[in-house]
N, C-alpha and C positions, 0 to 999 in steps of 0.2 A: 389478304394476300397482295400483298404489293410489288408480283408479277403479274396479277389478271389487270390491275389500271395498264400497265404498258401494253398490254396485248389492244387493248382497244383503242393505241395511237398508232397503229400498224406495224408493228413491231416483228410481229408472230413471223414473217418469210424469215426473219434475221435470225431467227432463235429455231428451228428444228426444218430437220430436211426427211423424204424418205416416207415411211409410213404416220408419224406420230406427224409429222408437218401436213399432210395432208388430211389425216381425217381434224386435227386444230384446227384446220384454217377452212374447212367445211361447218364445223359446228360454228367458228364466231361468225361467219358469214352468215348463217341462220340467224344470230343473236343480233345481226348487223342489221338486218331488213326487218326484226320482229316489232312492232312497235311500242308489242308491250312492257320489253326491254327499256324503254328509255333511252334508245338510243337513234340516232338521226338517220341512219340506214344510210349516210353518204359514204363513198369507197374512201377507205381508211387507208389503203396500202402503199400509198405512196407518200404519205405523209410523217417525215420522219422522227422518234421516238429517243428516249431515254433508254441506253444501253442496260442490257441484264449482268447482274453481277453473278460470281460463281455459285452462289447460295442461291440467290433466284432460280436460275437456270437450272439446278438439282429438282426444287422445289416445282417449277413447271414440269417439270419431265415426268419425274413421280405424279402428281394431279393430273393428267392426259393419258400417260400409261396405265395409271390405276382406271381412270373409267373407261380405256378403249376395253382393256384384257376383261374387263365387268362384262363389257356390251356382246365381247367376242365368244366367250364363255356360256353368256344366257341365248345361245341361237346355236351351240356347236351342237346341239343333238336337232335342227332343224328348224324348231320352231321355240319361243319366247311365251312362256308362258308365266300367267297372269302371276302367279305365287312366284314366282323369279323376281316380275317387276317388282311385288311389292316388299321383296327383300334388297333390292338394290335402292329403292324411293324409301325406305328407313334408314336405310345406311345414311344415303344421302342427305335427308332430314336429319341426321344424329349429330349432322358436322357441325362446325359455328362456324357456318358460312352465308355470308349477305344473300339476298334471293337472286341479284345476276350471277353472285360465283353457283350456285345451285342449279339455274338452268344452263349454265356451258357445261356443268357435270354432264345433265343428264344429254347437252344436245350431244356432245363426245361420247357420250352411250350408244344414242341412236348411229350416227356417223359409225360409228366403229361394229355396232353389229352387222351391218351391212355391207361392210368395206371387202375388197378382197384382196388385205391382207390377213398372214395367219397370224392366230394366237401368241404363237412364238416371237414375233417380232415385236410386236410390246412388248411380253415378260422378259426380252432382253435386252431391251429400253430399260424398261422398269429396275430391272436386277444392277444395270450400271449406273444409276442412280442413288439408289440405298443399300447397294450391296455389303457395304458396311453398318448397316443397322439391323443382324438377323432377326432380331424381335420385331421388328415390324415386316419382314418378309414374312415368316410365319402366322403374324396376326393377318394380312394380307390374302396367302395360300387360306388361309381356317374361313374367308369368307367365300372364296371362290369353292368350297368344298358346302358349306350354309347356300349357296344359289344352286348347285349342283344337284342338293337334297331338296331345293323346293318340291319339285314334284313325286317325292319318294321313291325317285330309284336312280341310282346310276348308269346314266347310259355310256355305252361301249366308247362312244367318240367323246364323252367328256370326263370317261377316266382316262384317255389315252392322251387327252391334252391337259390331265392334272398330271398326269407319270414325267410328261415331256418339262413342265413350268417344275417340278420338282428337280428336274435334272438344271433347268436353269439357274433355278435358286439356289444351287447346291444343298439341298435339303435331304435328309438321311429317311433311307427305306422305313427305319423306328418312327419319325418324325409323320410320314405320311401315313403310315397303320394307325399313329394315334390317333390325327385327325381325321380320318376316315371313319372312324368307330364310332367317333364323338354323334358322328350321323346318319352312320348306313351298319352299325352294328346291330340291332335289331331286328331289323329288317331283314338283314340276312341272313338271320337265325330263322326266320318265317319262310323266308324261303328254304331253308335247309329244310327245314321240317316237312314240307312240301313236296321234297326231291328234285328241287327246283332252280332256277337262278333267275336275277333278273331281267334277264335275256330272253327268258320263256317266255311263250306267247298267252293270253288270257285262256285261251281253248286247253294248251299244257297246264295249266296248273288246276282248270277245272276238272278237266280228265284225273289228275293226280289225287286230288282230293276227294273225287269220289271213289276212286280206288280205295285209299286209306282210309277212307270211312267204314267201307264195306269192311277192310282187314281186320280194324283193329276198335269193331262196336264190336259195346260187350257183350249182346244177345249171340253174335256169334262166338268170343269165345267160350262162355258159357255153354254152348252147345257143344261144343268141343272135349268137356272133360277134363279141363288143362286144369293147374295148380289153383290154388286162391290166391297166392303171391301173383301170377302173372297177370289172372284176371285184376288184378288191382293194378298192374302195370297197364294194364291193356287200356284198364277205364283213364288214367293221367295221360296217357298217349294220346286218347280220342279226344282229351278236351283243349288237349294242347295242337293236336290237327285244326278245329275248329277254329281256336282262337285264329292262330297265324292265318288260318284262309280267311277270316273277319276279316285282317288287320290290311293282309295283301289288299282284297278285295274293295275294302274303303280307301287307301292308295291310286288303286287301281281306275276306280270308280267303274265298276260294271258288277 
């Protein structure tokens, strides 16, 4: 990328103000003092750079945008957890990018999950940058839904900041059911089966489950007198209870 050379002749104040200027010019300061970097760690900022061209300047915007809204996303339900990282550290392994463009990725990771700006003001960074390329807006939105589902459930505060970056994208209600199913449809169904959602607490769904064990085992309906037809309903019901409280359960980890 032949906008990350001009960033490290101090370039970076010239080119982004605002939230995306601040947490950039945090991460290359990181890369500035790191040694393993290969770089001399002397203050760069005042030393003056090669002007970015229109296409550069798209180019960096989208690369900063994309791993703040990454960073902001894997901490909006509170805490960063390990299966988040390691879908963001393949992403970022996936690129063909030299190992300094790879660590400014990840330091605008860090820098940006901790920052206290919102979500939204990268994704409309982002969205005025390649707003004319929906196909990568979408492939874009489909990872931030992949780190979402790292830990097997949707939490409340990051599907309200996928609702919100849909609205930036201008991305269609259809658009967002599909990709949501792509990774929370199953799962959902286990919770239905449960009487439940992913909101419930671990004590809610254990309560529910041994309720509907109790209902719908077949020594009880056999006690019952009821049809043969139903008891054979009753018995697919019971193992379809079980499976989903498995499946929650291994999610859940308890």
């Amino acid at each position: 990328m032949g906008w990350f050379g001009k960033l490290t002749f101090g370039t970076l104040g010239l080119l982004f103000g605002g939230p995306l200027g601040a947490v950039a010019g945090a991460a290359l300061g990181h890369m500035l003092v790191d040694k393993k970097t290969g770089y001399s760690g002397r203050d760069t900022r005042s030393i003056p750079g090669p002007e970015f061209g229109q296409a550069e300047r798209a180019q960096a915007t989208y690369f900063i945008s994309l791993f703040s809204i990454l960073g902001k996303m894997s901490k909006i339900d509170g805490v960063v957890t390990k299966d988040e990282i390691v879908v963001v550290q393949n992403f970022i392994n996936s690129l063909p990018m030299d190992a300094r463009e790879k660590d400014f990725a990840r330091q605008i990771f860090n820098q940006a999950k901790d920052s206290p700006y919102a979500i939204e003001e990268f994704a409309s960074q982002l969205y005025q940058a390649i707003y004319n390329q929906p196909a990568l807006l979408v492939s874009f939105y489909d990872l931030l839904f992949k780190i979402a589902a790292a830990d097997g459930k949707l939490h409340p505060a990051e599907e309200t900041a996928l609702k919100g970056i849909q609205s930036i994208f201008r991305l269609s209600d259809r658009q967002y059911d599909d990709i949501k199913a792509v990774y929370f449809r199953e799962l959902d169904k286990h919770y239905k089966m449960l009487n439940c959602t992913p909101e419930s607490t671990n004590e809610d769904i254990k309560s529910n489950y041994k309720k509907l064990v109790k209902d719908f085992h077949p020594d009880k309906i056999i006690s019952k007198g009821l049809p043969e037809e139903f008891i054979d309903f009753a018995e697919n019901r019971f193992r379809e209870i079980q499976e989903s409280y498995e499946k929650i359960r291994k999610e859940r980890n308890f």
